[in-house]
N, C-alpha and C positions, 0 to 999 in steps of 0.2 A: 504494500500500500504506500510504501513511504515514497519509494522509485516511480510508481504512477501519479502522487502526487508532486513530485520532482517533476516528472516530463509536463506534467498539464498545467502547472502556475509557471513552472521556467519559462515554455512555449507562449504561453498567456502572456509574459512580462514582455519577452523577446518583438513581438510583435505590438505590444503597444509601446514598447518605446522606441520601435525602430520605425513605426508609421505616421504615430503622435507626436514623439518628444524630435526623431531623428537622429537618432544614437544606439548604441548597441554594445551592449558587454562579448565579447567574446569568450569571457568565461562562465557567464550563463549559458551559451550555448554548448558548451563543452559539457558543464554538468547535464544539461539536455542530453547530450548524442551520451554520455556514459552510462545515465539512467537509463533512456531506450535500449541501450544496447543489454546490461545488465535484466531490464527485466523480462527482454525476448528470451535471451538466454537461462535464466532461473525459472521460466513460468514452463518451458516444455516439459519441465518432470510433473505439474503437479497438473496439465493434460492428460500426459502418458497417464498418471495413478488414475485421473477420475476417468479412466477410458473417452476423453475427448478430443485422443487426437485421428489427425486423417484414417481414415481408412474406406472399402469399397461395400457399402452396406445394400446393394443391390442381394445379392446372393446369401448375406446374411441373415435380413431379414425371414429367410425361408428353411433356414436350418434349427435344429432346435438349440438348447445352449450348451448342449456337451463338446458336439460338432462346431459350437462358435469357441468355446476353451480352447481345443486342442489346436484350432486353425491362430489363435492366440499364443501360446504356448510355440507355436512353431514360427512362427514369424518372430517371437523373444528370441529365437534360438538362433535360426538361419538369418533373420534380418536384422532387429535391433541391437545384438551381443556384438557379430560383428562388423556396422558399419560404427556404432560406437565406439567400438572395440579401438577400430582406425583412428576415429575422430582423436581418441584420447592421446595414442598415439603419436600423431601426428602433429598436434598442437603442442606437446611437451616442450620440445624444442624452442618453439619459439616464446612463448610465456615464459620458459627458461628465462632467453637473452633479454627477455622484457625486463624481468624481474632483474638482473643483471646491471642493468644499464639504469633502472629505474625509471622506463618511458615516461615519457608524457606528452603532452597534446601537438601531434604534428604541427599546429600553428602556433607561429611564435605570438609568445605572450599569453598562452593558454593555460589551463589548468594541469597541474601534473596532474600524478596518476593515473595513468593509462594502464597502466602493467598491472594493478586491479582490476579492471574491467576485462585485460585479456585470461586472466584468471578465471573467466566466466566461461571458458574456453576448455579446460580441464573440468570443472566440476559439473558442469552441464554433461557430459559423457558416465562421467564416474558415478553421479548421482542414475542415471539411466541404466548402466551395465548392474549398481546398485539393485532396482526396482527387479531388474530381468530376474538376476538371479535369486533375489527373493520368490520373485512369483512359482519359478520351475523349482525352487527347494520346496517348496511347497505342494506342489505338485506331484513331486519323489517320493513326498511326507504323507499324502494322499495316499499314492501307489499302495506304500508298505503296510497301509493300517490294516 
């Protein structure tokens, strides 16, 4: 809530004093773009849990809910483990050298900490691969009872 209310009164501010007044902070905007970006990235795990993210409910709609588990359960497995998998992967690196160097806002005169916000880059994955493998221990957990 905090980061939504970041984006909507920064954006709010931004625009009337850059239409009104004729000026403009550059570091209001920078808290803008790290909040957007922060709350895109922190809000897909809590999608993924309330089951609201994309998926193809054509076909679903017509199976019963055992048949919609397992086709869940398999897309944790095959889809989401491993392109997360990558994701985490792959970003390490560079949130690394962020962290490293101590980013901050490519425009000069901006706000630091960027390399917090690319931190959102790791835990976004981690928090996902998290949920998967919750769901399928649970599922194991099922199995053996």
């Amino acid at each position: 809530m905090v980061l939504t209310a970041i984006v909507f009164l920064g954006q709010l501010l931004i625009v009337l004093m850059r239409y009104l007044l004729g000026f403009g902070f550059l570091e209001i905007q920078d808290a803008v773009n790290y909040a957007f970006a922060s709350l895109v990235a922190l809000s897909v795990i809590v999608a993924f849990d309330g089951g609201n993210h994309v998926r193809v409910d054509v076909f679903r709609q017509k199976w019963n809910d055992t048949i919609n588990r397992r086709i869940d359960w398999l897309g944790d497995l095959l889809l989401a483990l491993p392109v997360f998998g990558i994701m985490l992967w792959a970003a390490f690196p560079l949130v690394k050298s962020s962290w490293v160097i101590l980013e901050g806002s490519p425009e000069t005169g901006g706000l630091p900490g960027l390399f917090l916000v690319k931190t959102c880059l790791l835990i976004l994955p981690a928090l996902v691969i998290l949920h998967c493998l919750q769901r399928l221990i649970g599922v194991v957990r099922q199995a053996f009872k």
